[in-house]
N, C-alpha and C positions, 0 to 999 in steps of 0.2 A: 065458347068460340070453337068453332068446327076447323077442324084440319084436315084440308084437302090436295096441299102442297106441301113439298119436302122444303119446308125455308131454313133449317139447322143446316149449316154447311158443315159444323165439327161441335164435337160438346169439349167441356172440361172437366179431363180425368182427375181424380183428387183421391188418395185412401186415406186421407186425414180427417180434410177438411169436414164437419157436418152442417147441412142446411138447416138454418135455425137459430144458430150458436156462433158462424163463423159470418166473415162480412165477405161482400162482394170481390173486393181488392185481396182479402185474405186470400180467396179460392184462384183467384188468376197469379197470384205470388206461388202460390203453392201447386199447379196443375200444368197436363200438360193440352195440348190441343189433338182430340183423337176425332178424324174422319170415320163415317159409317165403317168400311169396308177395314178401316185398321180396330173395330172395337175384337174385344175379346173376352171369353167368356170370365176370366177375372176381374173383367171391369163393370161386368152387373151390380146395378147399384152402388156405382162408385161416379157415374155421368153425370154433370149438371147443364143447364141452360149456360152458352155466355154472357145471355139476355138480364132473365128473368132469376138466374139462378137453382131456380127447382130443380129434382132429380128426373132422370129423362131415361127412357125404355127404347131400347134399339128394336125395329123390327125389320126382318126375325132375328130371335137371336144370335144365330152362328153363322148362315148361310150365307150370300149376297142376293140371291134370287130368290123370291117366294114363290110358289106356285102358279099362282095366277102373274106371272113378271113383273113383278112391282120392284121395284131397287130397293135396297137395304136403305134405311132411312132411320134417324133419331124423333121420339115423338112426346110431345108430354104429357105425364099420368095424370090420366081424369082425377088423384085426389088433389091434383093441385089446378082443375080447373078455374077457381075461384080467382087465384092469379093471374093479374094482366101482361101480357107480354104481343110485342109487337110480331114476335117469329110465332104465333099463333095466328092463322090466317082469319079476316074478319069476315062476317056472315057478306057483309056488304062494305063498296069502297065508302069509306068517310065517314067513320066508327070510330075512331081511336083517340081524338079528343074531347073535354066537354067544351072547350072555350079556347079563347084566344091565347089566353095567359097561359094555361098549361101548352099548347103550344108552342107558343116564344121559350120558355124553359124548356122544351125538350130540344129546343133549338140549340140553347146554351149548354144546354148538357150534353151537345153531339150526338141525339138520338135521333135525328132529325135534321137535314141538309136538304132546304130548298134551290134549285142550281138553277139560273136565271138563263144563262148561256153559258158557253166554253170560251175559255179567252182565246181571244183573236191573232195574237204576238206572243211571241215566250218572253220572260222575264231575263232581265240583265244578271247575269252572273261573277262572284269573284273569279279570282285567280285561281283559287284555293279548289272550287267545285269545277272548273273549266277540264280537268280530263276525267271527274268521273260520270258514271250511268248517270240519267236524267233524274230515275228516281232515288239514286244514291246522295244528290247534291242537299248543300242548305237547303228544308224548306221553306219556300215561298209564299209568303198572308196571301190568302184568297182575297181577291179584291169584290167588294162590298157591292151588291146589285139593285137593283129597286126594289121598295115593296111588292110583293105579288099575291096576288087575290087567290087562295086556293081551297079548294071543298076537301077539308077535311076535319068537321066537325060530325058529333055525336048525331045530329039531328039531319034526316034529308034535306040536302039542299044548303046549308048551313056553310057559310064562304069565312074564311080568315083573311084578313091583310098581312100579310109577314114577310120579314126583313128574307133575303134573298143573298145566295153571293155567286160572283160569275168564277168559277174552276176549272179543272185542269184532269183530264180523265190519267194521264200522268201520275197525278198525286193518288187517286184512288187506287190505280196499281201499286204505290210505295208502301199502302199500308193496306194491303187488301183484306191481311185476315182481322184488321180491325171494323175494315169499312162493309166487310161482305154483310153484315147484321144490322147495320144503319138505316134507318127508312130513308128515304130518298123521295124527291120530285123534282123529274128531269125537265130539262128544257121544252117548252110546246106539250105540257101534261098538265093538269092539273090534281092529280091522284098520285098519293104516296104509295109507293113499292118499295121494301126492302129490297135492297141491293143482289141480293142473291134471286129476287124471283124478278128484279127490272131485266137481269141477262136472259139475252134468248142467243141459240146458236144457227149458226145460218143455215141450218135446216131447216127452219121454219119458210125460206123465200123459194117461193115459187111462182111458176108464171101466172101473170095475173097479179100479183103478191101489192097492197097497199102501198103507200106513199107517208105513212105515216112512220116520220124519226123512232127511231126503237136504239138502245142501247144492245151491242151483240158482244160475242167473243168467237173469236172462228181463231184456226190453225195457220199458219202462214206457209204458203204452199210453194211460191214461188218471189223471185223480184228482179224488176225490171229497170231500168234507170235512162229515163229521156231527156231531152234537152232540158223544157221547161219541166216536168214534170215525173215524178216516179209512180210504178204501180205495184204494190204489193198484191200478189193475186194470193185469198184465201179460198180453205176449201169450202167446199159443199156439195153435197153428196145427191141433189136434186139433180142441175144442172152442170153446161159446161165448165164454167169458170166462175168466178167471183172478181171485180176488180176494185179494187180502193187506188183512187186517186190522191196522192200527198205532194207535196213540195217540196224538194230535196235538201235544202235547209233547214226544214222541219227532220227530213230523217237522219239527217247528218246528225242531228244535236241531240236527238232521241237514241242513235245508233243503231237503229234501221237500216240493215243492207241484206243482201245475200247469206248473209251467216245465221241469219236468225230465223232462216226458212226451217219450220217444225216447233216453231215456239206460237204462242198466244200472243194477241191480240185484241183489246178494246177499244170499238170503236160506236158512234152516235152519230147518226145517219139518218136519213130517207133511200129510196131505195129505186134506181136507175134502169134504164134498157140499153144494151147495143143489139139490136135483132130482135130477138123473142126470144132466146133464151141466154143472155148472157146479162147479171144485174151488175151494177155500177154503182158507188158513191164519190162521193168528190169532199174529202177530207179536206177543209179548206180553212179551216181555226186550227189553231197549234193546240188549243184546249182538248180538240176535237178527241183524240185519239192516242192510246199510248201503251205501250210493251208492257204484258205483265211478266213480273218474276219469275221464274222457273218454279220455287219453291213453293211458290202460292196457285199451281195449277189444278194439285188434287183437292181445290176448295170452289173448280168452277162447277154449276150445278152438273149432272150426268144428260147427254144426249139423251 
């Protein structure tokens, strides 16, 4: 498998643990979560996949920038190419299972999250979770969506039926450094991406820019609060502004205001005009859209 994209968002540091000898659970008991730009030269061959578990080569070693400006990136060593992992980029989409069945088990094993739509309404709440973060509350069963037909079988062309569930972009914010490694297939796709390479940042939009839903993360620059309607303006370094349209009952309950202008933002979208240079979305499922963490920012991929 060729790697052509940075899909490692962090490895796992371990001076214990050996690959081989020790089990998957052992190494995430015992390690810590090191981002490219936090490794260190005592942690040469001490890095492992969170995936796959292999040992994993930073490059370059010490620097952040390479020569030719490549980003510091985690990569896995050709001797362990024999090793299947999904954070190895595939020569082509729809490679990664042989059948249906290993499919459905990766389902179950959480390797693997088909997402139908974003749910429409937020869920009813205790008492108990009513004053904390969204993503701090109980959480909530994804409710269950229809089978959906999607190509990602070994063989071109090669379609699966598989169980489906409608989510909450919310919840993958709650547990991002679990979810950033998961493959993924979003709403209106039918081609799995890992989570870390479904994000694109709104530097990609520009005028002329497609209509086709994309999963983004931008910075929260500003916010506005209308009658019916709120608008979180994020940045982007193209153009004038950026503006997402929400519901103010949606940001009330998510705690979306003003105070969170310079924090992150995931949102799933198509992508709007007011003029010629200013793009729009109109966040209009509570699923739609949701605050990441503070703590979980040095894990979005780099600009």
């Amino acid at each position: 498998m060729e790697e052509n994209k940075h899909l490692i968002a962090f490895a796992l540091h371990s001076n214990s643990w050996v690959y081989g000898i020790g089990s998957k659970e052992q190494l995430e008991a015992q390690s810590i979560q090191v981002v490219p730009e936090d490794f260190t030269a005592e942690m040469k061959g001490r890095v492992y996949c969170p995936v796959c578990t292999t040992p994993l080569s930073r490059t370059p070693d010490l620097k952040n920038i390479t020569t030719n400006a490549v980003t510091a990136h985690y990569k896995h060593k050709p001797s362990f190419s024999h090793i299947n992992c999904r954070l190895k980029v595939q020569k082509k989409q729809g490679q990664l299972f042989k059948n249906e069945e290993e499919a459905k088990k990766a389902i179950e094993n959480e390797e693997l999250v088909v997402v139908s739509s974003w749910q429409l309404a937020p869920p009813e709440i205790s008492d108990e979770d009513e004053e904390l973060k969204e993503y701090e509350r109980t959480p909530i069963e994804d409710e269950n969506g229809p089978e959906t037909e999607v190509a990602i079988g070994r063989h071109n062309g090669e379609e699966f039926k598989l169980p489906s569930k409608i989510k909450n972009i919310g919840a993958l914010c709650k547990d991002f450094d679990k979810n950033i490694h998961r493959a993924y297939i979003l709403p209106e796709s039918r081609y799995m991406k890992v989570l870390k390479d479904a994000l694109n940042p709104t530097s990609i939009v520009v005028d002329g820019f497609d209509k086709l839903p994309r999963l983004f993360f931008a910075k929260i620059s500003n916010y506005k609060r209308l009658t019916h309607r709120n608008i979180i303006y994020v940045e982007t370094p193209n153009l004038q502004e950026f503006k997402l349209y929400t519901y103010p009952n949606f940001d009330e309950r998510k705690h979306i205001d003003s105070t969170k202008i310079g924090r992150y933002i995931l949102f799933h979208s198509d992508i709007e005009w007011e003029g010629n240079d200013i793009p729009k979305s109109f966040l209009n499922a509570w699923g739609q859209y949701g605050l990441l963490p503070e703590k979980y920012e040095k894990y979005l991929p780099k600009k």
